[in-house]
N, C-alpha and C positions, 0 to 999 in steps of 0.2 A: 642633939640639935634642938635649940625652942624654935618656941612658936612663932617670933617675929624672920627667923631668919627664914623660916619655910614660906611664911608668908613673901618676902622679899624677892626668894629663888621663883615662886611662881610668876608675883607680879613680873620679875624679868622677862620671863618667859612667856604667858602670854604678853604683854609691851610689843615682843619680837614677833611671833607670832601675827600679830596683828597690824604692823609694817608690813609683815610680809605679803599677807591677803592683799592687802591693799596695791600690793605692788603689781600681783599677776595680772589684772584685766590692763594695766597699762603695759606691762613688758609685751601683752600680747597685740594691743593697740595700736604700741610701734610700731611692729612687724608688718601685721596688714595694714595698716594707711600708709608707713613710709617704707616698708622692708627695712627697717633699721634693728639690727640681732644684737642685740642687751648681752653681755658680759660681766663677771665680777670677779676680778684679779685672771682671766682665763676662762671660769666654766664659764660655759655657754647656758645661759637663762633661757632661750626659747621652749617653751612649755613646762618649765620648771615649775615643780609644786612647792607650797610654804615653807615645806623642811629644806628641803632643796638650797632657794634662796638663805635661810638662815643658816645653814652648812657650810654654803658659800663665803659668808661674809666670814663665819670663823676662821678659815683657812687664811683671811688676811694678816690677822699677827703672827703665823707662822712664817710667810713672809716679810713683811715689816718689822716685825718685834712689838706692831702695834695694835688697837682695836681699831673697825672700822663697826660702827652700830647701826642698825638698820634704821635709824632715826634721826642719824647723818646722811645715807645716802637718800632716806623717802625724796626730802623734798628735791632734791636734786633732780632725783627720776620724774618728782610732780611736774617739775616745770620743763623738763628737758619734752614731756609729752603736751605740751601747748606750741612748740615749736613746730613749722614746717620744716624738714628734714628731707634731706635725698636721700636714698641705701647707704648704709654703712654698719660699720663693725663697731659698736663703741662700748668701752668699758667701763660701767658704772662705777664699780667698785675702786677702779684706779684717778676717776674723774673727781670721788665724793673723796677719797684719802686726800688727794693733793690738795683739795679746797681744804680740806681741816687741818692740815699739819703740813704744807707749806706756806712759809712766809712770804714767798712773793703777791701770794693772793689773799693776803691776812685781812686788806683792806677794799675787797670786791663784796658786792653784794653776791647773791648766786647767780641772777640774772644776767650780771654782767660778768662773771665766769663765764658762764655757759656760751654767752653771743661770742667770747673771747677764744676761746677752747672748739665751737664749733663754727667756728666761722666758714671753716671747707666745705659743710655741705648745708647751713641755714640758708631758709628763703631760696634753694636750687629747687627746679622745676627739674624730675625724671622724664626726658622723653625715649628712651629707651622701648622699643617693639619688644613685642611680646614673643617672645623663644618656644614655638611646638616642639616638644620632646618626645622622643619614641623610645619605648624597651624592647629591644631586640632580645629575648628570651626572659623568662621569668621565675630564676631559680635563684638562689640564698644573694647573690649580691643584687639579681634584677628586682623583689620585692625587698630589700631596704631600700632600694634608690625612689623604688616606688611611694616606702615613707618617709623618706627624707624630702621627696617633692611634694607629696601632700600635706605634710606639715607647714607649709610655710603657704598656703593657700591663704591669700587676701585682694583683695583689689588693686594691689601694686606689688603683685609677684610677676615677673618677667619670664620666671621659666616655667613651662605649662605642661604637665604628662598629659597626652594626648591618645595615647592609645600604646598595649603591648602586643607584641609580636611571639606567637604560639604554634608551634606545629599542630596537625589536624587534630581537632576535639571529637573526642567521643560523645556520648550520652551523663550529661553529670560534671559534663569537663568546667565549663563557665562556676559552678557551683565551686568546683574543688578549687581554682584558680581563687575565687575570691575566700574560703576559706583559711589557705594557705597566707592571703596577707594580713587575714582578720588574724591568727593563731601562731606562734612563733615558739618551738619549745625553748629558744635560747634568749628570745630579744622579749619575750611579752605580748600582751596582747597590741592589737592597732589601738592606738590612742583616736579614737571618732566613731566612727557611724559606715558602714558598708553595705550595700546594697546590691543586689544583682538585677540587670535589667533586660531579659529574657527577648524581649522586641526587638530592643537593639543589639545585642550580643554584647554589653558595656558590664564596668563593671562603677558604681557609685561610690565615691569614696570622700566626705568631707567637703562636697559641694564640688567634687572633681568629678566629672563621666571623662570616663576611660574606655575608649573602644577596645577589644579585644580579638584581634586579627589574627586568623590560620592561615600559614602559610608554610612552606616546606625550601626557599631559597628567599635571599634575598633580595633579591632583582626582581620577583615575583609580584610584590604590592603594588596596588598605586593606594597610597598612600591621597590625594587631592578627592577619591572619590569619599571620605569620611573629614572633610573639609582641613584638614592636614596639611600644611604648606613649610618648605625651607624648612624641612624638620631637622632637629639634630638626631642621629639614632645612636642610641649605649647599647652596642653587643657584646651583652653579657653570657654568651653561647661559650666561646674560645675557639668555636669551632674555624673560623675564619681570621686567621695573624698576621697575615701580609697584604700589604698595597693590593695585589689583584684581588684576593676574598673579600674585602673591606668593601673595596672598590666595587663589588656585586648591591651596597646598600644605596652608592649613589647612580645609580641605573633608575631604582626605583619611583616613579613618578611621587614627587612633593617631598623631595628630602633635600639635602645641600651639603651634611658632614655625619661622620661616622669616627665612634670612640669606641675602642675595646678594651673592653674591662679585662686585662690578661698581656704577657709582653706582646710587645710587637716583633716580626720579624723582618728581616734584610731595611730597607731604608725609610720603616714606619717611625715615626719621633715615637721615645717612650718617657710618657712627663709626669716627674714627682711633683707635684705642686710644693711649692714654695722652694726648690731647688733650681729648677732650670722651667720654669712657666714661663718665663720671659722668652723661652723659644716657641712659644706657640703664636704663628703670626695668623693675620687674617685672611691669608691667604690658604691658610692649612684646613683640608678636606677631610682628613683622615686620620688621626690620632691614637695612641696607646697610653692608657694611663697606668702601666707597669704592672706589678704585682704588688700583693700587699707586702709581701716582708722587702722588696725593694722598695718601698713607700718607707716601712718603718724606720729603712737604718739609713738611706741617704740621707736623710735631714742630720742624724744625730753623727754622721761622719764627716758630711761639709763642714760641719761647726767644729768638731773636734780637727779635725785637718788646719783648718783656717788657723785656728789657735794654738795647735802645738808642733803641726804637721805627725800627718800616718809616713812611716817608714813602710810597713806591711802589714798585714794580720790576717787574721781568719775568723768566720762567722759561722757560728755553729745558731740554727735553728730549733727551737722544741717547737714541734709547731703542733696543735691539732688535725684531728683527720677530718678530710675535706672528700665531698662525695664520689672519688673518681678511684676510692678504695672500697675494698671489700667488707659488709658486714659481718659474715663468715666466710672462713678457706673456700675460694673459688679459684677458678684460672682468671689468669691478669696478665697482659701481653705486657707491664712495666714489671721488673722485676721488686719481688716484695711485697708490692698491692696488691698482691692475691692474698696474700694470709688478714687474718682476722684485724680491721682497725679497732674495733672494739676490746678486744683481749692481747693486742698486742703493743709494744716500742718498734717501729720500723724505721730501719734505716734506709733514707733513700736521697736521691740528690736533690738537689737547690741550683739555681743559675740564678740566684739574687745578688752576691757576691760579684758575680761576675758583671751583672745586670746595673750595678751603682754604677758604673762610666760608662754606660751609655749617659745618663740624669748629669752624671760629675765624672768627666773627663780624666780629673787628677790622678784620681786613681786608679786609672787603669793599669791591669798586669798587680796588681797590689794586695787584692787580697784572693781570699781562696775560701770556699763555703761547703756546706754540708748542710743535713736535715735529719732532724728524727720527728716523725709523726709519733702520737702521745693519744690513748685514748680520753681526750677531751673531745666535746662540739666543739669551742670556740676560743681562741683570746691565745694566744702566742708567746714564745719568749726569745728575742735573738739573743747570744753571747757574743759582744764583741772584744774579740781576743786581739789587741792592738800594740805596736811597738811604736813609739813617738820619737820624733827629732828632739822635743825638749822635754828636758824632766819636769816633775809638778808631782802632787801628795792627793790623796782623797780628797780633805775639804777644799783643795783649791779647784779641785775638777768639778767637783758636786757645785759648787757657789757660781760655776764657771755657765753648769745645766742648767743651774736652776733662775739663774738671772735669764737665761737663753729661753727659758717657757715662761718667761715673765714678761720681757721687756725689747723680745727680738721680732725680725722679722721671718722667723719662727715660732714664733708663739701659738698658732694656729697647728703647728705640726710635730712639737714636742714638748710634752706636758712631764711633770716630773715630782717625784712622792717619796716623802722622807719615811712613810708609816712602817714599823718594824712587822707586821703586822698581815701586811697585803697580799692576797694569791689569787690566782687566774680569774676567778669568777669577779672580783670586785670592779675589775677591767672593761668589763662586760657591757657594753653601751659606751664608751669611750670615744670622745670627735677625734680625739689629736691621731694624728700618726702612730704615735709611737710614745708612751710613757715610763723616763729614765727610774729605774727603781735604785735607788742612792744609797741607801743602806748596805746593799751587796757591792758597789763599788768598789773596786779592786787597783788602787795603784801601788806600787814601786818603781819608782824614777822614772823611767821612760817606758815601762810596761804598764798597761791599766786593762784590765777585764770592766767592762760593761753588763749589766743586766739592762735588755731595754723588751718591755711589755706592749702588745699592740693586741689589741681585737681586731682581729684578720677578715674579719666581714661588715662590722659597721666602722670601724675607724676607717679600713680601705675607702667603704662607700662614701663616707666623707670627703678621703681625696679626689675618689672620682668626682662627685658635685663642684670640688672648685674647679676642675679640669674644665667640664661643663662650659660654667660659669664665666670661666675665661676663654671660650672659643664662640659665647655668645656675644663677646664685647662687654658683661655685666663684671666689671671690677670694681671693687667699692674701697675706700677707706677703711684704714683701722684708724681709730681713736680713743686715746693717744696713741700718735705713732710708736 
């Protein structure tokens, strides 16, 4: 290798690098002054660091077959933050490609791209109220939701964590609570600054105070006396699944709706977002935002159904152990989760399978499911074992997915990865639903095995946030559609 070419590989490199820098205080500028969440080809930019963004962009020629260079999109993103903007979803990445390599816009300047392309939401005034949130318990899905909401802290964030909901504290309790969001052995540490605030029983998180309330029922709070009003509350307990338990959150003084993170029972909606959202009307009080592994595969079987039609199948789950098993052999009133999750493969059941028609109607009575817990913490694998109406080959299925987490209205809920390469941990922080692993892809004519990857604690928490999102009125644009 000479001298000049090393020289060349580095200049590329910082070049990129240094787009990149440039880009963070604006991705993050967006966010807080308009809530506007940066995308490139899919990943989501909000807090993205340099490498991050430059990872990003490379992943564009493996969809297009083309480069997209960070020195194409800068200026793009330069001007797009001098605009006023309402919330919205928009893709840089697919914004700066189609300015460079479509013809229809060969002869715009960027300026007048951008007014053209965002016409939906420039020069819109947000008046949108501000949404108090409450966490009704604060265990593996209640403190991500906790940094999912602190993250997005600016002065035109709509949804506002207000305070969580904890049975009686001991001596040390306030401390361990805020440690537990500061410390994560699976997700990392908190990205910010946390504080405890002794006086008030708060806990300080990012310019958030967060009250921190003992109580032992739902009905219990008044919520109005920590200035708390029309709260939405995510009970993330499980301990309460139907209409009447729910029902115990809207008693409480200064609340208005209740979401359980976990299914719902007898006549509670249970909503996959981006499958059946559109059943969540404003008049609904009460809501279930499913389970995770019925988050992961409804998306990826409304799409496969629509397109080939499901005859039947069956969905086998790897899933990792989740806290309601045992660390070592103990008694377990389910049968199984008494023996060891840590040392053990446990067979046990799933009603996720069964759980898609609730979300998707179609197929009900259609498929059939199962589970093995796997000593992992985190990040899942469904098999979907499927028999179709029409036949179709691997690449036509995979082109089918992978345009489907490109360019659908799923793209927020199925992300999809051709790497020969990839295993459970890489999943690990994952927004989407559910991410198609294409390489494993199994057709013959009208049979096709699926591998679809989901991190079953922060991808879930993400569904739950649009769920949220959507019961506070706060629905925003993707751009481009």
């Amino acid at each position: 290798m000479n001298q000049q070419f090393e020289q060349e590989l580095m200049g590329s490199w910082q070049e990129r690098q240094e787009y990149a820098e440039l880009m963070q205080p604006l991705l993050g500028k967006l966010y807080r002054d308009s809530a506007v969440e940066i995308s490139i080809f899919g990943r989501p930019m909000l807090g993205a660091s340099a490498i991050d963004i430059i990872k990003a962009h490379r992943t564009v020629r493996r969809h297009t077959g083309e480069k997209l260079r960070l020195r194409e999109s800068w200026p793009i993103l330069e001007e797009m933050s001098k605009l006023k903007l309402a919330p919205a979803h928009i893709d840089l990445g697919k914004l700066a490609f189609a300015f460079h390599h479509d013809e229809a816009f060969k002869d715009l300047d960027i300026k007048s791209y951008l007014n053209d392309q965002l016409i939906e939401i420039a020069d819109k005034q947000d008046n949108h109220p501000v949404q108090d949130v409450v966490l009704y318990g604060f265990g593996r899905i209640g403190r991500l939701l906790a940094r999912l909401l602190i993250e997005r802290q600016g002065k035109n964030n709509k949804l506002r964590l207000k305070a969580i909901v904890v049975r009686g504290g001991k001596d040390g309790d306030l401390e361990k609570r805020a440690s537990l969001l500061r410390r994560d052995s699976v997700h990392g540490p908190f990205n910010g600054s946390i504080t405890v605030d002794h006086e008030r029983n708060a806990i300080k998180a990012n310019g958030s105070f967060i009250q921190v309330i003992y109580a032992d029922s739902p009905d219990s709070v008044d919520y109005t006396k920590y200035g708390i009003n029309d709260a939405i509350v995510i009970d993330n307990t499980g301990i309460w699944r139907d209409r009447d338990g729910l029902g115990l959150h809207l008693k409480a003084k200064g609340t208005k709706k209740a979401i359980l993170t976990a299914p719902g029972k007898g006549d509670v909606k249970n909503i996959v977002y981006g499958v059946n959202h559109d059943d969540i009307k404003v008049e609904d009080t009460i809501l279930s935002a499913a389970s995770c592994t019925t988050n992961a595969i409804t998306p990826v079987l409304k799409a496969l159904d629509e397109k080939y039609g499901i005859t039947n199948g069956h969905v086998e789950t790897v899933h990792s152990f989740t806290n309601d098993q045992n660390l070592i052999d103990n008694f377990h009133k389910a049968e199984r989760r008494g023996r060891s999750a840590a040392l053990n493969m446990v067979i046990t059941e799933t009603g996720a399978a069964k759980a898609v028609s609730k979300a998707y109607p179609k197929l009900d009575g259609k498929l059939t499911g199962n589970a093995i817990r796997v000593p992992t913490p985190n990040v899942s694998l469904a098999i979907l074992n499927l028999n179709l109406e029409t036949a179709t080959d691997k690449e036509e299925m995979n082109n089918f997915l992978r345009d489907l987490s490109l360019f659908s209205s799923l793209q927020h809920q199925i992300d999809f990865t051709s790497s020969i390469e990839i295993v459970s941990t890489d999943l690990v922080g994952s927004r989407a639903a559910s991410v198609v692993d294409s390489q494993a892809t199994i057709v013959a004519g009208n049979r096709a095995t699926l591998y679809v990857w989901y991190d079953n604690e922060f991808g879930y928490s993400c569904q739950v946030m649009r769920c949220v999102q959507s019961m506070a009125g706060l629905t925003y644009p993707t751009i481009p559609a």
